[in-house]
C-alpha positions as CSV (number, residue, x, y, z in Angstrom):
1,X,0.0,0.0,0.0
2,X,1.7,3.3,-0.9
3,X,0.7,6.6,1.6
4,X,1.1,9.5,-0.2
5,X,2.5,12.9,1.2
6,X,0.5,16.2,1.4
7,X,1.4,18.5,-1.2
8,X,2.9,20.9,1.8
9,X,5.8,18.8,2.4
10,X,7.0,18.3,-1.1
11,X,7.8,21.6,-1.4
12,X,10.9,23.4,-3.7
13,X,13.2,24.2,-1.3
14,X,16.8,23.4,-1.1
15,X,17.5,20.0,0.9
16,X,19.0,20.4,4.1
17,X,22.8,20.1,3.3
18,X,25.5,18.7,5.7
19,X,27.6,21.5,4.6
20,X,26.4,25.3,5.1
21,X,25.1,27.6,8.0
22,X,21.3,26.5,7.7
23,X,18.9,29.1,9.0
24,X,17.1,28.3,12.1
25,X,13.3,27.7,9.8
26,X,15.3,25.2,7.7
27,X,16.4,23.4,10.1
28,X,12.9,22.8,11.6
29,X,11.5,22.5,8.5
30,X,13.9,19.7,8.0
31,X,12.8,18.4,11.3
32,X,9.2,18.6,10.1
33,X,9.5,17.1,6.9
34,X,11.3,14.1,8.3
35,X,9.0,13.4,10.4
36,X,5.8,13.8,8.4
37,X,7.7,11.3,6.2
38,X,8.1,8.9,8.3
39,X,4.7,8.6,9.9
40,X,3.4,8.2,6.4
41,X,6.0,5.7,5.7
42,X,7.8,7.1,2.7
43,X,11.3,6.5,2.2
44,X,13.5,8.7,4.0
45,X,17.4,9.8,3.9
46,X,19.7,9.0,6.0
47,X,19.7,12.3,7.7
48,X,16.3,11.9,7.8
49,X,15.7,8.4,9.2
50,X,18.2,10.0,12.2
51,X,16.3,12.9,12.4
52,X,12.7,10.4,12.7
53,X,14.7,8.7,15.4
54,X,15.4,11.6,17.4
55,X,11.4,13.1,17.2
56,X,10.6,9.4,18.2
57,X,12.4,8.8,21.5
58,X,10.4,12.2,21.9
59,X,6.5,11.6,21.9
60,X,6.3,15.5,23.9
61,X,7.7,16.9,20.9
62,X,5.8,14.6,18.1
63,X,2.9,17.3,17.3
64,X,4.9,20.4,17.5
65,X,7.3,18.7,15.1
66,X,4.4,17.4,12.9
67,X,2.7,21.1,12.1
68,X,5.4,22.9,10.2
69,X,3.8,25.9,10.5
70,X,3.7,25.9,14.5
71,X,7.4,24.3,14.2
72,X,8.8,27.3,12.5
73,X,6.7,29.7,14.6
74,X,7.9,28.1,17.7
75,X,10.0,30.9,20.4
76,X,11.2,29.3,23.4
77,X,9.9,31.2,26.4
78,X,6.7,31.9,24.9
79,X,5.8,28.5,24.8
80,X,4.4,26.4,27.9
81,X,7.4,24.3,27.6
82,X,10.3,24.3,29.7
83,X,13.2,23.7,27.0
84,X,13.6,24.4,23.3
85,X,12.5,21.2,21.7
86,X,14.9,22.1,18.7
87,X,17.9,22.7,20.8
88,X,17.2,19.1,22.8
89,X,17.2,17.5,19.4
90,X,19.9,19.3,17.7
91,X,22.1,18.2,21.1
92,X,21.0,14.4,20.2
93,X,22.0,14.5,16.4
94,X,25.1,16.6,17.6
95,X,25.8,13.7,20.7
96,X,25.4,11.1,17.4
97,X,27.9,12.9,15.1
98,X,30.5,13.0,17.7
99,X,29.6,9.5,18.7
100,X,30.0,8.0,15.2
101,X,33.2,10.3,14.1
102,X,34.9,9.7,17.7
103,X,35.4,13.1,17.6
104,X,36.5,14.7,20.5
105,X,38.5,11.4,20.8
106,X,37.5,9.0,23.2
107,X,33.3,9.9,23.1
108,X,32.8,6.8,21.5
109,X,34.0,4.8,24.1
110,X,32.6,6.9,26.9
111,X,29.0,6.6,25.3
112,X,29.7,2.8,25.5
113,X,30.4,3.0,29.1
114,X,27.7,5.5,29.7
115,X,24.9,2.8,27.5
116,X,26.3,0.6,29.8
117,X,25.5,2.5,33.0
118,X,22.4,4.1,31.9
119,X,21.1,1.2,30.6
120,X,20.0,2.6,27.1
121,X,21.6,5.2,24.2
122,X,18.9,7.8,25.0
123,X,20.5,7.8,28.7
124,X,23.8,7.7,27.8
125,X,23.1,10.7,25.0
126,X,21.4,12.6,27.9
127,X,24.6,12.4,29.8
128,X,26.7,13.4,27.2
129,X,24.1,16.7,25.9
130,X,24.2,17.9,29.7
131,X,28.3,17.7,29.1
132,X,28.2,19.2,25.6
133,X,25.2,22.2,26.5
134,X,27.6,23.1,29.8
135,X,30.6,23.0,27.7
136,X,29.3,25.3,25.0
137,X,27.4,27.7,27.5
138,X,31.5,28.0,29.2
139,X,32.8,28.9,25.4
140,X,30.2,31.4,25.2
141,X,29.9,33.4,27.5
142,X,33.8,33.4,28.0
143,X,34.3,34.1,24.1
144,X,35.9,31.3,23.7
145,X,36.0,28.0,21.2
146,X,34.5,24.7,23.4
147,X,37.1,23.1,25.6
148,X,37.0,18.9,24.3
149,X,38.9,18.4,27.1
150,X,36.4,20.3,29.3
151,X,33.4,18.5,27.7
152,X,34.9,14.9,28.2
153,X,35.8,16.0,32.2
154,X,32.3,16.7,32.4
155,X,30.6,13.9,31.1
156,X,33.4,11.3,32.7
157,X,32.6,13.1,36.2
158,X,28.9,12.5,35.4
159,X,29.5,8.9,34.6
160,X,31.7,8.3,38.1
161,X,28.6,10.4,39.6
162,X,26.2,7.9,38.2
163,X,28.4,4.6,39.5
164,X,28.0,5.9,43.1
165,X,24.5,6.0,43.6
């Protein structure tokens, strides 16, 4: 049986490129299309099908993601939600870059140990975002690049946290 996709999502814009400074309403849109795709079971990219899998481990965020229009409208603070639902996502597909390029070295394994401990990825990627978000509020507001040392420290001293209890 073949779903088809409203005309709204098979618009003319530019895909989403890996390379580039993409505005803030493409990369919603991006998440929005992704995941209207998926729930009508078209065939998806790659970036895509790990976009899908980050709105998925995240039924709060499922509708918002689903209207485009409210997606792209969306300004944290004016909404009744206490994060940015685009920032918590973006952290997850960040958390999975670093993860699959073992870049800063070492993440790779300390995801694996944090899986481990946590019991699932989504735990262990929590761990690490809480690292990554503190690490790149420190380079901010000191005007400053992120520390990889830093970010590791963090998410290492959450992980020896996390053993204790």
């Amino acid at each position: 049986m073949t779903r088809e996709i409203p005309d709204e999502h098979l618009s003319l814009r530019p895909p989403l490129s890996s390379f580039g400074s993409p505005t803030r309403d493409q990369l919603r849109q991006a998440y929005s299309d992704a995941w209207c795709k998926h729930v009508a079971g078209s065939p998806l990219t790659p970036l895509e099908s790990m976009l899908a899998d980050v709105i998925g481990l995240h039924p709060e965020y499922q509708a918002l993601v689903q209207d485009g229009d409210a997606a792209l409208a969306f300004e944290p603070g004016a909404a009744p939600v206490a994060e940015n639902p685009f920032l918590h996502m973006g952290l997850h597909m960040a958390v999975r870059e670093q993860v699959a390029i073992d870049r800063p070295p070492g993440v790779r394994d300390l995801h694996r140990r944090l899986q481990a401990q946590c019991g699932d990825v989504h735990g262990a990627e929590h761990v690490l975002m809480e690292a990554l978000a503190e690490t790149l509020w420190e380079a901010q507001t000191a005007a400053r690049p992120p520390d990889e040392n830093r970010y590791l420290s963090l998410a290492r001293a959450r992980l020896a946290a996390a053993r204790g209890k």
